[in-house]
N, C-alpha and C positions, 0 to 999 in steps of 0.2 A: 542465567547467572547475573547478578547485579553487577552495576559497574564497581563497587564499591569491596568487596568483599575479601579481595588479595592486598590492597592499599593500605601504606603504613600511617598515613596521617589523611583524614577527610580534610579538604580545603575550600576555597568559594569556589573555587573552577570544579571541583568535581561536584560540589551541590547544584552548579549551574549545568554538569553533564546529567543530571539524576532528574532535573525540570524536563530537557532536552528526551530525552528516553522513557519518559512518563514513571521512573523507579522513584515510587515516595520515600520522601525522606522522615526519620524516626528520632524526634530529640524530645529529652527529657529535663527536669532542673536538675540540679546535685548543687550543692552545699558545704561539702566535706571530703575529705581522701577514702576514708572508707566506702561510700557509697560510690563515689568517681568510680574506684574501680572494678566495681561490681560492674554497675553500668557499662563501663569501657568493656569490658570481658563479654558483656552479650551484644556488641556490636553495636550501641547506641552512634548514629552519625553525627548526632551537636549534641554537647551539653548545655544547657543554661543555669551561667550562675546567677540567681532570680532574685529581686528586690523582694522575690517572695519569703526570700528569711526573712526579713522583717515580721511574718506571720506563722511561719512552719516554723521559724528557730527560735525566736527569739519572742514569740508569743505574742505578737500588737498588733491593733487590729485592725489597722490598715500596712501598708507600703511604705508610709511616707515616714517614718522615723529611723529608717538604717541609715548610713555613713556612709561614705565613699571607704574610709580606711574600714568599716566592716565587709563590704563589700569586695574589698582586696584582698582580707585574710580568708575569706569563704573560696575566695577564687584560687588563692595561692593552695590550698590544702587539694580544688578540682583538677586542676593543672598539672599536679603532680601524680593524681591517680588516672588521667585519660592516658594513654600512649595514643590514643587512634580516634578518638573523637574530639570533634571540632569544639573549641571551648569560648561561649559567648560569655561576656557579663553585660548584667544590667548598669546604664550608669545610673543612679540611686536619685530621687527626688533635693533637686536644688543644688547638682552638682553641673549643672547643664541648661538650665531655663534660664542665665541669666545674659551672658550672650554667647557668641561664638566661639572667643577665647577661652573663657571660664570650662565652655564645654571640650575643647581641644586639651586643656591644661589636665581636666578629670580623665579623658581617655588615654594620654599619654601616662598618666600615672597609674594608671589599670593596666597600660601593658609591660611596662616596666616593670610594676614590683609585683605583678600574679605571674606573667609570660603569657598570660590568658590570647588566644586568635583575633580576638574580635569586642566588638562592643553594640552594646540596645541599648535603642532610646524611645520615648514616645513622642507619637506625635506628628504631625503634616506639615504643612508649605509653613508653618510657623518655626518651625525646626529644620527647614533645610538647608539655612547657611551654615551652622550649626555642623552639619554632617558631610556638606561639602570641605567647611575646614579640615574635620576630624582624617576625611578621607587623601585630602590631599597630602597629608601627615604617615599615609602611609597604614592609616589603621580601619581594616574591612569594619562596615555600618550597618547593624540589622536594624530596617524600622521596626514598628508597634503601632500597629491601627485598630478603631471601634471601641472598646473598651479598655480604657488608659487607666488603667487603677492608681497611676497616682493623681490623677483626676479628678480622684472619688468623692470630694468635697464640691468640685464643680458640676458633678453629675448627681449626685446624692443619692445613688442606688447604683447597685450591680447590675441591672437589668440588660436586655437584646440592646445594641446599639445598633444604629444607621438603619432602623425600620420605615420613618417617614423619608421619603421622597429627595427632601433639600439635606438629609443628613447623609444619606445614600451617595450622593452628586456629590456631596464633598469629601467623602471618599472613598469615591472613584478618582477627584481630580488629585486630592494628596496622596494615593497610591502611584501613581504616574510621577509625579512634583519628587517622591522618595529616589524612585527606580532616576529619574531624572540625577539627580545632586548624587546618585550614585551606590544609595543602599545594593549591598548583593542579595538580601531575601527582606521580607514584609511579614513580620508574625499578625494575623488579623484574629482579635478577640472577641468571641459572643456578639457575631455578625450574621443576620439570614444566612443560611445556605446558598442560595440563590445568588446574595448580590457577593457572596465570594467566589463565587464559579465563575462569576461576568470576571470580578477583578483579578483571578490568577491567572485566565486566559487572555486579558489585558493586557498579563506581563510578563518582558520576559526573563523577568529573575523571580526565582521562587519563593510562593508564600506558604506560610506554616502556621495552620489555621487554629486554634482551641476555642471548641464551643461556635465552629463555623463550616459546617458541612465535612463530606467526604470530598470537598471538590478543589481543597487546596491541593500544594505540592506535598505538605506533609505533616505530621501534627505535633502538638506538646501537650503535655502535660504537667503537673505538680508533681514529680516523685510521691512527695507523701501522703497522695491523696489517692493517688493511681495502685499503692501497695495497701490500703489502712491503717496510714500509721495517724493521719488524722480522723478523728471521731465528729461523727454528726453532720458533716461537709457532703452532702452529695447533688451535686449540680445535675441536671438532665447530663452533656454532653460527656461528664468522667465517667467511666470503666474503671472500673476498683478489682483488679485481676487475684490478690491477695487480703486477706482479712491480717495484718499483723497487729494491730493490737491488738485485736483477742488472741492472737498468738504469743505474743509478750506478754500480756497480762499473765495468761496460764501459766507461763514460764516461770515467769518474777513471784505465783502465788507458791508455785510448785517449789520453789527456792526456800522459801520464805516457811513454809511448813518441814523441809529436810531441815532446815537449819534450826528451828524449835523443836524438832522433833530426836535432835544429835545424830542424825540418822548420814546428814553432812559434814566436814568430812569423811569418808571411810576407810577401811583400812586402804584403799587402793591407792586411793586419794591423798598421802598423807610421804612424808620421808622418812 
């Protein structure tokens, strides 16, 4: 039986009993109330509300053009469909890089006006006062290490991160430097297998790997990459469990021909 499964609201302490007891943990993004509460319904343990709208919602084709106030009404809409799963938000590119306060000011107004658990940020010992503010405030810290997509200009490809040697070392050292200033989990992204097995056994708060072995605490994904609702997206590490866009599609042509064909509405269909 997991520990988790009678439990009205997943918290940091029961994600911390789930590292403890070797039961991975299973979060996904969501964006919206309708989706939240699908997810919520099949037991998802974290939500994340993901700077990844920026790409799935709102169609750009990086990270780095969403709002802090997008980012609030995406979460206000998640918030509202989880009952039982843990609900992170990301803080959005340039809501938090400029110091400590700026980034305390962004988190504070993410839980206030979503009600959202929690908050993400990217990043290492450059961002740890940062998260020791935010924490002292009262508001649980998920880091982000290896591939920081709002980076992507600094990195200039999506590719493996922390493959060489001195990239590896450093984070290792800013995964410690996180759990240090008090992060409760470390999402580690398109990282060796290898060097994230060394780092979640490292640590002892859990990490939640995508695109970095089976050997985190637990994993994520994109919602709408992991269902097909995006086309042409297929990375080594996603699992695409559903095909819906060609299930929509069918749907919307199959509409789209009742309705030229007056075959839509029917008599059943009708007052």
């Amino acid at each position: 039986m997991s520990v988790n499964k009678e439990v009205k609201r997943i918290t940091t302490h029961i994600l911390q009993e789930m590292k403890a007891s070797g039961e991975k943990i299973a979060m996904l993004t969501a964006y919206d109330y309708s989706m939240a509460t699908i997810l919520d319904d099949a037991g998802l343990d974290v939500l994340l509300v993901g700077d990844s709208a920026s790409n799935v919602m709102a169609g750009h084709e990086t990270t780095l053009p969403i709002t802090l106030d997008q980012m609030i009404y995406h979460a206000q809409g998640v918030v509202r469909g989880a009952k039982r799963a843990f609900v992170v938000v990301d803080l959005p590119f340039g809501s938090y890089q400029g110091n400590s306060k700026e980034a305390l000011n962004s988190a504070i107004r993410i839980m206030k006006e979503s009600g959202a658990h929690g908050v993400k940020l990217e990043g290492g010992t450059e961002v740890a006062e940062s998260i020791s503010r935010i924490i002292t405030a009262g508001i649980p810290v998920m880091g982000h290490l290896g591939l920081t997509p709002q980076s992507i200009y600094k990195f200039g490809t999506y590719t493996v991160r922390a493959k060489d040697e001195d990239e590896a070392e450093k984070l290792k050292t800013d995964a410690l430097a996180l759990q240090e200033a008090g992060c409760f989990a470390i999402v580690l992204e398109k990282i060796p297998a290898k060097l994230a097995k060394i780092v979640s056994e490292s640590l002892q708060i859990p990490t939640i790997g995508i695109g970095a072995g089976p050997d985190c605490d637990g994993q994520v994904l994109v919602v709408n990459d992991m269902i097909g609702l995006t086309k042409g997206f297929k990375p080594r590490f996603l699992r695409q469990y559903i095909n819906l866009y060609d299930g929509i599609l069918d749907a919307a042509q199959s509409y789209i021909k009742d309705v030229k064909a007056k075959d839509f509405p029917n008599e059943k269909e009708q007052y």
